[in-house]
N, C-alpha and C positions, 0 to 999 in steps of 0.2 A: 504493500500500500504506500509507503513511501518514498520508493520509486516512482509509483504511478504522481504523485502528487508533484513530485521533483519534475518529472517529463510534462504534465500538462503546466506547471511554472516555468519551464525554460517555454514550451510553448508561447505562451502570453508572453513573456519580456521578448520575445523575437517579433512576434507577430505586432504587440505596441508599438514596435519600432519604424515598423513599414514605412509610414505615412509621416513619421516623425521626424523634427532635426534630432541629431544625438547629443550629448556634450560635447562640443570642443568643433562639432562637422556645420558645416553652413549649408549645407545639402541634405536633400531627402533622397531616397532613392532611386527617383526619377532624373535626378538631379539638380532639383529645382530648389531656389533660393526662397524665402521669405519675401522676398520683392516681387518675384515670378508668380507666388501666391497669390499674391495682394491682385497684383496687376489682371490675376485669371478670373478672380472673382470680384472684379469690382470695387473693390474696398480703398475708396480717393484716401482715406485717415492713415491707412495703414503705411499705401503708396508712399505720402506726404513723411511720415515719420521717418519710414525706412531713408528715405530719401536727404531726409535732413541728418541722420545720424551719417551720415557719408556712403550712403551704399552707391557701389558703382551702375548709374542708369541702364549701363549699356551691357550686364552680365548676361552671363549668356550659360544655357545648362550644357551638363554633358553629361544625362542621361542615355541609356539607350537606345530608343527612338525619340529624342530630341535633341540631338547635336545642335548647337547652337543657335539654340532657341533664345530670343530675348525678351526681356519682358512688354516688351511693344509688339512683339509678335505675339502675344497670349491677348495681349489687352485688346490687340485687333481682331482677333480670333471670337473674342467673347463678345463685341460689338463695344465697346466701356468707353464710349468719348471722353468723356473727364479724364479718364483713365489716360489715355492717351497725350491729351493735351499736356498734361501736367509731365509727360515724360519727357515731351517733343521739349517743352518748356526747359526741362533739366536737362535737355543735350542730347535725347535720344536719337540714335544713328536711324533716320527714316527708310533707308533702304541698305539696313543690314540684313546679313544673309545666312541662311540655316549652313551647317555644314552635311556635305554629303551631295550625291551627285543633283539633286535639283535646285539647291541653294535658294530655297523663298524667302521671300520679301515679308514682312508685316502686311504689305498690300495682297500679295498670295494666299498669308491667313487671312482675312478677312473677307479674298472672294470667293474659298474655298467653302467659307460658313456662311454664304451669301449676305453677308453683313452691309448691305448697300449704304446704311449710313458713315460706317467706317469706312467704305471703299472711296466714298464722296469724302470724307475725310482725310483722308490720305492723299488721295488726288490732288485735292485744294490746298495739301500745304506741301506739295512740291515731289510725294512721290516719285519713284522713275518710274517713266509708262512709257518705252519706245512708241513709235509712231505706228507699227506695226507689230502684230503680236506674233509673227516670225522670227524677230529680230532674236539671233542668237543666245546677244549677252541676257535675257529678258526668259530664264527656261521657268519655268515649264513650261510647253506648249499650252496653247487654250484648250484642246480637248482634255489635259492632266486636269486644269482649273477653270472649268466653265463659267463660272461665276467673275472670272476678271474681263466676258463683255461687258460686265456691268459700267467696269473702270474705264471701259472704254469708250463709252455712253459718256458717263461722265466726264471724261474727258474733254469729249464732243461738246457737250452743251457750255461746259465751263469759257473754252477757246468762243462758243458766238458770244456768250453773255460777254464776255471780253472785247471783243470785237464792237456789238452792239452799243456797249460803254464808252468804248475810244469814240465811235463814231459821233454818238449826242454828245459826248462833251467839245468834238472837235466843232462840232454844225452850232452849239449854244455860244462857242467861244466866237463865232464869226459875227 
């Protein structure tokens, strides 16, 4: 019996662990940071704090299947405007790149999850969006990530409302 009691206690303190930081480790087994958290779930307070204690904006995991992942790629992912702002705000690299042969963007997660207001978001503050969704540097292809016609819409309308802008203010100033 108190073997069995020893093995279902080693159970539990392995199993607590999972999901857990450890002492001393800044990662969970994912690889994922407190900031990466914050950022996954929305949490502006968390974000803001981590942030101000000096954490680096631009950390990146190195989980398993999340080779460098940043926390602007989660917070695109989840759709978290605030979220974002507030990183872009603190220096966030806006078209950092996972590691691994597709290399996606924060714009990537967000069209993947078809997050149209973060894809309009991202767009609008400078994403890279070649001109063309062949364009090499720019992988995955569109059919990997269907959801980055959306970026590309938006793209479109962004360039008339620009256009349309220059225009009336050029025709108001004559």
């Amino acid at each position: 019996m108190p073997q069995e009691q020893e093995q279902v206690g080693l159970f539990r303190r392995s199993h607590s662990r999972r999901r857990s930081f450890r002492c001393g480790v800044e990662r969970d087994d994912r690889g994922w940071t407190l900031l990466h958290i914050g950022a996954r779930k929305g949490d502006l307070k968390q974000v803001k704090r981590l942030l101000d204690e000096g954490m680096d904006v631009n950390v990146i995991t190195w989980g398993p299947k999340s080779k460098g992942v940043t926390p602007l790629h989660l917070a695109a992912e989840g759709g978290h405007l605030e979220i974002m702002d507030e990183l872009l705000e603190r220096g966030a690299n806006i078209d950092a790149r996972t590691k691994g042969a597709c290399g996606w963007t924060p714009l990537h997660s967000a069209a993947k999850e078809r997050r149209r207001e973060a894809v309009k978001f991202l767009v609008g503050n400078g994403a890279f969006l070649p001109p063309n969704i062949d364009d090499c540097r720019f992988n995955p292809p569109l059919h990997y990530c269907s959801g980055l016609d959306w970026a590309y819409e938006e793209m479109e309308r962004l360039r008339q409302e620009s256009s349309c802008s220059e225009e009336t203010s050029c025709s108001s100033e004559s």
